[in-house]
C-alpha positions as CSV (number, residue, x, y, z in Angstrom):
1,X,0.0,0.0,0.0
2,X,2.5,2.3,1.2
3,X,4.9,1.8,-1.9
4,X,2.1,2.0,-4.2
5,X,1.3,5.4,-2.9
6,X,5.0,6.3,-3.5
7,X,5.3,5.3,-6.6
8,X,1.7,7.3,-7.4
9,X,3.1,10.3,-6.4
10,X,6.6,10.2,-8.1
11,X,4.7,9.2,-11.2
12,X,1.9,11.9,-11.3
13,X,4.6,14.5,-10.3
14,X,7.4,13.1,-13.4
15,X,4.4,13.2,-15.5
16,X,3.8,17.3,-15.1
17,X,1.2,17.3,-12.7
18,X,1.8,20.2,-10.0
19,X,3.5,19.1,-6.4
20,X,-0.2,20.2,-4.9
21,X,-2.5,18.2,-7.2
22,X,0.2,15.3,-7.1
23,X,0.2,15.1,-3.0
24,X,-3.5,15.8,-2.4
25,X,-4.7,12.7,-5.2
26,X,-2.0,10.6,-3.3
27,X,-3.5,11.2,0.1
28,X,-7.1,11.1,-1.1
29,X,-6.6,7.6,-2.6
30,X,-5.0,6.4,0.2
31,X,-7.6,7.6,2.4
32,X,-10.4,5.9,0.0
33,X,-8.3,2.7,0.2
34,X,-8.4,2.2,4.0
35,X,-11.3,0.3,4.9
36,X,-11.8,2.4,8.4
37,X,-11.2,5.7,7.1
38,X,-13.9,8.3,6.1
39,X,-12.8,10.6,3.1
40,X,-13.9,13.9,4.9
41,X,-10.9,12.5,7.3
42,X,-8.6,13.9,4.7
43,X,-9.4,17.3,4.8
44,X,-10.4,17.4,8.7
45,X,-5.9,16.9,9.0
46,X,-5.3,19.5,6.5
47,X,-7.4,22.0,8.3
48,X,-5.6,20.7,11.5
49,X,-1.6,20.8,9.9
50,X,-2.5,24.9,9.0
51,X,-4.4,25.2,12.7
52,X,-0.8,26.2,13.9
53,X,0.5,29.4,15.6
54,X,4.1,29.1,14.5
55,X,2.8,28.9,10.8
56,X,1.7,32.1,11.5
57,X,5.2,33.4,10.5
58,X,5.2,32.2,6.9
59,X,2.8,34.9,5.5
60,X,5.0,37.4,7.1
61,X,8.3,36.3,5.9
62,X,7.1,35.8,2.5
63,X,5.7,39.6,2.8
64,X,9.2,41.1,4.0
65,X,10.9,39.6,1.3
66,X,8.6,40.7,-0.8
67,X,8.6,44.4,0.1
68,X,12.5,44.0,0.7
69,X,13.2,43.2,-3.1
70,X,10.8,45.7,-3.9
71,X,12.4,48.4,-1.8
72,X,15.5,48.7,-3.4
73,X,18.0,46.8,-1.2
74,X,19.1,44.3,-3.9
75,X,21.3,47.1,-5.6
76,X,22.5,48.6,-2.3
77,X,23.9,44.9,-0.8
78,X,25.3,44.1,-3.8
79,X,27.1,47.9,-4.2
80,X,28.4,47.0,-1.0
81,X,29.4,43.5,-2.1
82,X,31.6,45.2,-4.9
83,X,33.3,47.1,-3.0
84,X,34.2,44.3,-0.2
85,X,35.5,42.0,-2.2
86,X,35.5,43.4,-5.8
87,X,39.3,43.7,-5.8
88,X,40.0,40.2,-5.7
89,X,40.5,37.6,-8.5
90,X,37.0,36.9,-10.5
91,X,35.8,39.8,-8.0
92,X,32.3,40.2,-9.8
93,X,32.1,36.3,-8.9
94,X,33.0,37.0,-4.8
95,X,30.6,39.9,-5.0
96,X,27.5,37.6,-6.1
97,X,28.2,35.3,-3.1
98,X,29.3,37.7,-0.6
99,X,25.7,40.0,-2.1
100,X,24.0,36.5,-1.8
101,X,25.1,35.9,1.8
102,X,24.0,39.3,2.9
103,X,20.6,39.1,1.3
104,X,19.6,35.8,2.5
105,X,19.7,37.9,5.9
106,X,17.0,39.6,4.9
107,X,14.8,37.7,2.1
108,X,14.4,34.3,3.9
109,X,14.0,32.8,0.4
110,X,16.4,30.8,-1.5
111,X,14.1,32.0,-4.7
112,X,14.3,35.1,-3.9
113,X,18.0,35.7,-3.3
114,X,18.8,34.0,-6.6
115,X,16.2,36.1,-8.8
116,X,17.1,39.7,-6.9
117,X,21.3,38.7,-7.3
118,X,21.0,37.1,-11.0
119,X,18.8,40.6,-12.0
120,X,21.8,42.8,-11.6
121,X,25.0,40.5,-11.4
122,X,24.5,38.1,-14.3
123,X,24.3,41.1,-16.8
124,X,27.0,43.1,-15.6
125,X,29.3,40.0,-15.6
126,X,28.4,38.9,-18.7
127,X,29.7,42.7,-20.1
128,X,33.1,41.5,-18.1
129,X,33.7,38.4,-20.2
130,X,32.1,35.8,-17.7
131,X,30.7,32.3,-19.4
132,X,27.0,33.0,-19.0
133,X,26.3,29.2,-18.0
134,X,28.9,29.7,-15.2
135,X,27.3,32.9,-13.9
136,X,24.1,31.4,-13.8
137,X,25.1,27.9,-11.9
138,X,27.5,30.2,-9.2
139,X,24.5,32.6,-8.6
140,X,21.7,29.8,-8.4
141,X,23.7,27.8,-5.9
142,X,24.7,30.6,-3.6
143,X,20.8,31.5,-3.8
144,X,20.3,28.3,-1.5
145,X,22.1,30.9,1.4
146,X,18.8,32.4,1.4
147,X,17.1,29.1,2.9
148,X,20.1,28.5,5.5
149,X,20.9,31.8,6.9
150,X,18.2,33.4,9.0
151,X,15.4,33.8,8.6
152,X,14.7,31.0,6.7
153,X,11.1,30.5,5.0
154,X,12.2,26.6,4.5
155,X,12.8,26.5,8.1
156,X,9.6,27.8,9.4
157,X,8.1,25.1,7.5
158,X,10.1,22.8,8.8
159,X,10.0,23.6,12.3
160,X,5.8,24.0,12.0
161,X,5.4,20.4,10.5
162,X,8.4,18.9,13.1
163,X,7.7,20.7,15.9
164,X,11.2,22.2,16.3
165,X,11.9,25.8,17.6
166,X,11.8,28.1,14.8
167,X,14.1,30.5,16.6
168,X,16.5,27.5,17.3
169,X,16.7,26.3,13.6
170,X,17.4,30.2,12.3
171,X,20.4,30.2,15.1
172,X,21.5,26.7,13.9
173,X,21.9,28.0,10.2
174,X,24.2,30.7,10.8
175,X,27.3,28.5,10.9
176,X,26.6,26.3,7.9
177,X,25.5,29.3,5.7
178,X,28.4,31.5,6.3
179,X,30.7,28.1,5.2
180,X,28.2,27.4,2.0
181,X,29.3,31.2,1.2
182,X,33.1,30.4,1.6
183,X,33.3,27.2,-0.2
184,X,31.6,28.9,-2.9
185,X,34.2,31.2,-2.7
186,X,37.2,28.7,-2.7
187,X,35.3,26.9,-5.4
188,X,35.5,30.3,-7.5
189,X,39.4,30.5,-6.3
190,X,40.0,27.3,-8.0
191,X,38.4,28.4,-11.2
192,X,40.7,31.1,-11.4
193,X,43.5,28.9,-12.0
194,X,42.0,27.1,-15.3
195,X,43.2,28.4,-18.6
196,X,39.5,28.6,-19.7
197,X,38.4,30.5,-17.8
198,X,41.1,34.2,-18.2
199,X,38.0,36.4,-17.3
200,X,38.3,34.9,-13.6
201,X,42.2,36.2,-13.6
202,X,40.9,40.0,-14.2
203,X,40.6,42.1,-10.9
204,X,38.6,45.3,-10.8
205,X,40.7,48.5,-9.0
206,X,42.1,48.2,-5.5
207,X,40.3,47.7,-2.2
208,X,39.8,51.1,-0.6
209,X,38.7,52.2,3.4
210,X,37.6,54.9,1.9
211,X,34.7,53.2,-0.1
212,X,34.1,50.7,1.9
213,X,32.9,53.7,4.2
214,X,30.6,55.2,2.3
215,X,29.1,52.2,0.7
216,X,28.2,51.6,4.6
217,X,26.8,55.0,4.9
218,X,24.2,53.8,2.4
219,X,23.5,50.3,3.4
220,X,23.9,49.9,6.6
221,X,19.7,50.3,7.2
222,X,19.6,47.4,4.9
223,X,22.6,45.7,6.9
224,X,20.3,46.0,10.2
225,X,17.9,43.8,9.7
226,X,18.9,40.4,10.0
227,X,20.3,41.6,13.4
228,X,17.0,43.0,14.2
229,X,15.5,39.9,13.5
230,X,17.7,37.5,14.6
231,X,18.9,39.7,17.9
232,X,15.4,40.1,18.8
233,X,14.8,36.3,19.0
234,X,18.2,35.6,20.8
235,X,17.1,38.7,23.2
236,X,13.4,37.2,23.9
237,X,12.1,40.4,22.7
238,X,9.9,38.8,20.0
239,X,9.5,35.2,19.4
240,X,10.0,34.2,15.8
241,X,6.3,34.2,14.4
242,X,6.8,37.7,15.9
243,X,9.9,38.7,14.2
244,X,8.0,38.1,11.0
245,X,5.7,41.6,12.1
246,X,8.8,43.3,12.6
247,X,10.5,42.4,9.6
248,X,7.7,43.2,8.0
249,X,7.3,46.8,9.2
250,X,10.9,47.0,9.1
251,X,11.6,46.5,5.3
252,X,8.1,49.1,4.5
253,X,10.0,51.6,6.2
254,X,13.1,50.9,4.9
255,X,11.5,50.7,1.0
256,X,8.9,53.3,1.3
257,X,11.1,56.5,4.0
258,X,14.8,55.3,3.2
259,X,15.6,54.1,-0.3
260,X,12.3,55.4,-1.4
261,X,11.7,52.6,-3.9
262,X,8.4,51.8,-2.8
263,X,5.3,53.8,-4.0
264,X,1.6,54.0,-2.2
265,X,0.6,52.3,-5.7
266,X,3.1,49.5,-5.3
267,X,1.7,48.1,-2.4
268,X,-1.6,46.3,-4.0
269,X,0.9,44.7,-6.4
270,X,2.9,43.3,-3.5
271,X,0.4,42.3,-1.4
272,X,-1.3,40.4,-4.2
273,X,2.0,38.5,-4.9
274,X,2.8,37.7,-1.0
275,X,-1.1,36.0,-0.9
276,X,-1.1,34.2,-4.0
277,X,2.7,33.1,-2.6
278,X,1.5,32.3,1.0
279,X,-1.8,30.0,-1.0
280,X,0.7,27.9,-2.7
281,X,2.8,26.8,0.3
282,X,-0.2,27.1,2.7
283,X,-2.0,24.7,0.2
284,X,1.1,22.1,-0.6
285,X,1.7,22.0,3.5
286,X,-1.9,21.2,4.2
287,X,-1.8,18.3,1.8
288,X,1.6,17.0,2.5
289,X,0.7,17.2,6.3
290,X,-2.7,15.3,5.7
291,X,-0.7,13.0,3.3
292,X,1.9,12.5,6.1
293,X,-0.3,11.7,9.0
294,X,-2.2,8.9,6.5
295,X,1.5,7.4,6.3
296,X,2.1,7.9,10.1
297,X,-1.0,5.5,10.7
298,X,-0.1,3.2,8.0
299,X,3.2,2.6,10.5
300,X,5.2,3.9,7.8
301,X,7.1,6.1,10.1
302,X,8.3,3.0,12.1
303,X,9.1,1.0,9.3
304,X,11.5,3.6,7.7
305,X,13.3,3.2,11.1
306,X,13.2,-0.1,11.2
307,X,15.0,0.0,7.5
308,X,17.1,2.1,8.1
309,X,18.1,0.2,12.0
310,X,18.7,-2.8,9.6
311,X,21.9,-0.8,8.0
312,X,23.7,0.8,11.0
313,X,23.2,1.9,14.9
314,X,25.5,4.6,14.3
315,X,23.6,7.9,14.5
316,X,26.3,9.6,12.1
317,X,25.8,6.9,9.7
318,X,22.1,6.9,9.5
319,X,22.1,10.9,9.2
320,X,24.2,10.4,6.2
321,X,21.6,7.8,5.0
322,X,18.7,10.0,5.4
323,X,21.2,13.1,3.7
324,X,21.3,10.8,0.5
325,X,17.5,9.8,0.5
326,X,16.5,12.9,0.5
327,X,19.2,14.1,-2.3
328,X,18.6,11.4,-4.5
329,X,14.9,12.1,-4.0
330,X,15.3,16.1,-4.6
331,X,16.9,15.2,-8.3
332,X,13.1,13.8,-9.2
333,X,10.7,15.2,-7.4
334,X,9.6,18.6,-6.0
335,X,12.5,19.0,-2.8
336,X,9.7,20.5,-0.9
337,X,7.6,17.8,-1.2
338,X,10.5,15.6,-0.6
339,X,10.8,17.7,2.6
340,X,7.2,17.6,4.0
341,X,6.5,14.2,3.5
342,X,9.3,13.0,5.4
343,X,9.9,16.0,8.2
344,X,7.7,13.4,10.8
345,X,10.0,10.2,9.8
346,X,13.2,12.4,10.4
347,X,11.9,13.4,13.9
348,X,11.3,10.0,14.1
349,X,14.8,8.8,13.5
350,X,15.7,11.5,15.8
351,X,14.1,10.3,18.5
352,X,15.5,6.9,18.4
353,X,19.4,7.6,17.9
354,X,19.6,10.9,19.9
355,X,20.3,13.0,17.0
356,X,20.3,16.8,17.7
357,X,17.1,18.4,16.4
358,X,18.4,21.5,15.1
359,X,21.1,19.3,13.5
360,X,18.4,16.7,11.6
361,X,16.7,20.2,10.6
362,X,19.8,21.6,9.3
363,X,20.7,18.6,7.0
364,X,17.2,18.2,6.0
365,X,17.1,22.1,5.2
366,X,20.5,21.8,3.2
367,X,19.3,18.6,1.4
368,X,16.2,20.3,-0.2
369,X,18.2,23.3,-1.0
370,X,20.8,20.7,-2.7
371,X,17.8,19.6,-4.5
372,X,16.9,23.1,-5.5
373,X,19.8,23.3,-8.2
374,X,20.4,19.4,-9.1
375,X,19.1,18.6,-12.3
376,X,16.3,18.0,-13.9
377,X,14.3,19.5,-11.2
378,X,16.1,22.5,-10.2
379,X,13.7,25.3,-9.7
380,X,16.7,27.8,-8.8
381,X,18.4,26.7,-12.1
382,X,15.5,27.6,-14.2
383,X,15.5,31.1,-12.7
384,X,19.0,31.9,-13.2
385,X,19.0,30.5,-16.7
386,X,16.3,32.6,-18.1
387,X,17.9,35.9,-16.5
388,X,21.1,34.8,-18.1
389,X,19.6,34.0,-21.5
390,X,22.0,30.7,-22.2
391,X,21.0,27.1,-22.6
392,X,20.1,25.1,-19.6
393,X,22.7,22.8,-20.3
394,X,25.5,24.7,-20.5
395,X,24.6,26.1,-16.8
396,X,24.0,22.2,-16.0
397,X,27.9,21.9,-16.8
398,X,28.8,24.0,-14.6
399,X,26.8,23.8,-11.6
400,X,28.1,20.5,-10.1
401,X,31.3,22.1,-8.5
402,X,29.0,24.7,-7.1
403,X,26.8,21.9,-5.5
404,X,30.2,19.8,-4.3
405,X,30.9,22.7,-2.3
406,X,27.5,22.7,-0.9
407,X,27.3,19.2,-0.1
408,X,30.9,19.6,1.6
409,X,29.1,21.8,3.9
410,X,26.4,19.6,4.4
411,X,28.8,16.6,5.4
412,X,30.8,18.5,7.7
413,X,27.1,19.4,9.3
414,X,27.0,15.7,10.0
415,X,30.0,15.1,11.3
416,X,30.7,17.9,13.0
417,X,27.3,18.3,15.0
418,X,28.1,21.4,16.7
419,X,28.8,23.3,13.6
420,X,24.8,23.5,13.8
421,X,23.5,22.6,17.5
422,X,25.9,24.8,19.4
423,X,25.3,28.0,18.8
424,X,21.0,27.7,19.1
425,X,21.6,25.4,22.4
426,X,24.2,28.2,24.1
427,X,21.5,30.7,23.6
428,X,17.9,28.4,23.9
429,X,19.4,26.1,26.4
């Protein structure tokens, strides 16, 4: 029953059909097949999975980034970028990770980062002799930041459907995102030193105090908010469904008094596009929460642990199982969907080997973001390529050193737990 449902779902969703359709005919056919279920069951657990306080924070986050891309904050971050690390070897290549890092501090969305970063950088990099494909692959990787750094609109899923702290998984990705952004970085060093690849050899002028200075004079509103956010959960002053408000509030201000970008007239447009947004995930959690407690009572939960018991007792080994499920998985289908349907069996395997929470949530994070740029289904991939205006295949070519780096991260995340449970445990307890 259980693997008929699987294969159901994988079908209908490699077939075209969209991740919500696919999950909700899945669950509603599973439902029908179990002789002591009722079908109005189904939608009784949706309504229940959305019946959630800490969901409350989605809508919020998706606004703010919304209103922050809108407001003009792109162009000042990555300005700021330039003139950072600009200076350096393939600088315009530093500058869309370092502008990447930056605004995943304030979007909360991988998608997000990746379309605001690719809008300015891909073109201006093109001008300065950079392989379009390349571009595109750097930019779409380091747009996964945006799901790892806080806040983290992946997370809040997450932590709704596993019933982690919110506020502990943003603290737990600060680590792991900064060290995404400097392997992308080292992975951009080493392209510096192929021969086809000269472009990467040019520097652009000389680092300078001086404008470094006033690039801060400029950003540094922009620059405040993630420590807003984030200090105000570490403080207590706001919870994280909270800090959602703020950020909110924070990034009008910031769009409509500082950079002026934002209009009385824009905000119906942007409002439209944060609820059609918050319907699509609100609607793809609901089923995939209903579609996950039908599994729970067909015992699937304890028969993935029993599987994966039957490979190893090691806790570091099984995290690494579950790590190359989920990426496999993430090639095929939808990661998100890859991500809700098995948030409860992670918990699960969390519970029996004493695996850190924040550290299973970490690793599941990274592993859908992994599957946001590996090919065929690579959402992020598909937005960079269109901005860049190349063949998806040439930005296929050059997007797996980009995702090596990544998974680098992602392994040292497992081996090394504290790189993700220390700092939200010194501060949560």
């Amino acid at each position: 029953m259980i693997w008929f449902l699987f294969a159901l779902m994988l079908g209908t969703m490699l077939a075209g059909m969209p991740i919500l359709l696919a999950i909700a005919l899945v669950g509603y056919v599973g439902v029908a097949a179990v002789p002591d279920l009722v079908l109005p069951l189904f939608a009784q657990k949706m309504f229940a999975q959305l019946d959630s306080f800490t969901l409350l924070a989605l809508p919020y986050f998706i606004l703010a980034g919304g209103l922050m891309s809108a407001g003009g904050m792109s162009q000042q971050l990555v300005d700021f970028s330039r003139v950072l690390v600009g200076h350096l070897r393939a600088g315009l290549a530093h500058a869309s990770v370092v502008a990447s890092m930056v605004f995943a501090g304030i979007s909360g969305s991988s998608t997000a980062d990746a379309s605001a970063i690719s809008a300015i950088m891909i073109p201006t990099m093109k001008k300065s002799g950079y392989n379009a494909g390349f571009s595109a692959a750097l930019i779409a990787t380091a747009g996964t930041i945006g799901a790892i750094i806080p806040p983290s609109m992946v997370m809040v899923v997450y932590g709704a459907i596993a019933q982690v702290s919110i506020g502990g998984l943003f603290l737990a990705g600060i680590i792991p995102g900064i060290l995404v952004g400097l392997f992308l970085m080292a992975t951009i060093k080493i392209y510096t030193y192929h021969p086809k690849y000269p472009e990467l050899r040019v520097t652009h002028g000389q680092f300078k105090w001086r404008a470094v200075g006033k690039s801060l004079v400029e950003v540094w509103p922009a620059l405040l908010g993630p420590v807003i956010i984030v200090g105000g959960i570490l403080t207590g002053v706001f919870t994280a469904t909270e800090a959602g408000a703020v950020a909110c509030l924070y990034a009008l201000v910031l769009g409509m008094v500082v950079y002026k970008k934002i209009k009385w007239r824009d905000l119906p447009g942007i409002l439209l596009d944060a609820a059609v947004m918050t319907t699509m995930v609100s609607g793809v959690i609901a089923v995939a929460g209903a579609s996950g407690w039908l599994l729970g009572y067909l015992e699937f939960n304890d028969g993935a642990v029993k599987f994966v018991t039957s490979f190893s007792q090691n806790p570091t080994v099984v995290l690494l199982l579950v790590a190359i499920v989920m990426i496999v998985l993430g090639t095929f289908v939808d990661s998100l969907a890859v991500l809700l349907v098995f948030a409860p069996v992670a918990i699960e395997i969390s519970k029996v080997y004493g695996i850190d929470p924040f550290q299973m949530g970490l690793v599941m994070v990274m592993c859908n973001q992994i599957g946001a740029v590996s090919p065929p289904t690579a959402p992020l991939l598909f937005v960079t390529t269109s901005i860049a205006q190349t063949s998806y295949s040439e930005v296929n070519r050059h997007v797996w050193w980009f995702m090596l780096a990544e998974v680098l991260v992602m392994l040292l995340v497992i081996f090394v737990p504290g790189l993700a449970s220390w700092i939200p445990h010194y501060f949560l307890g």
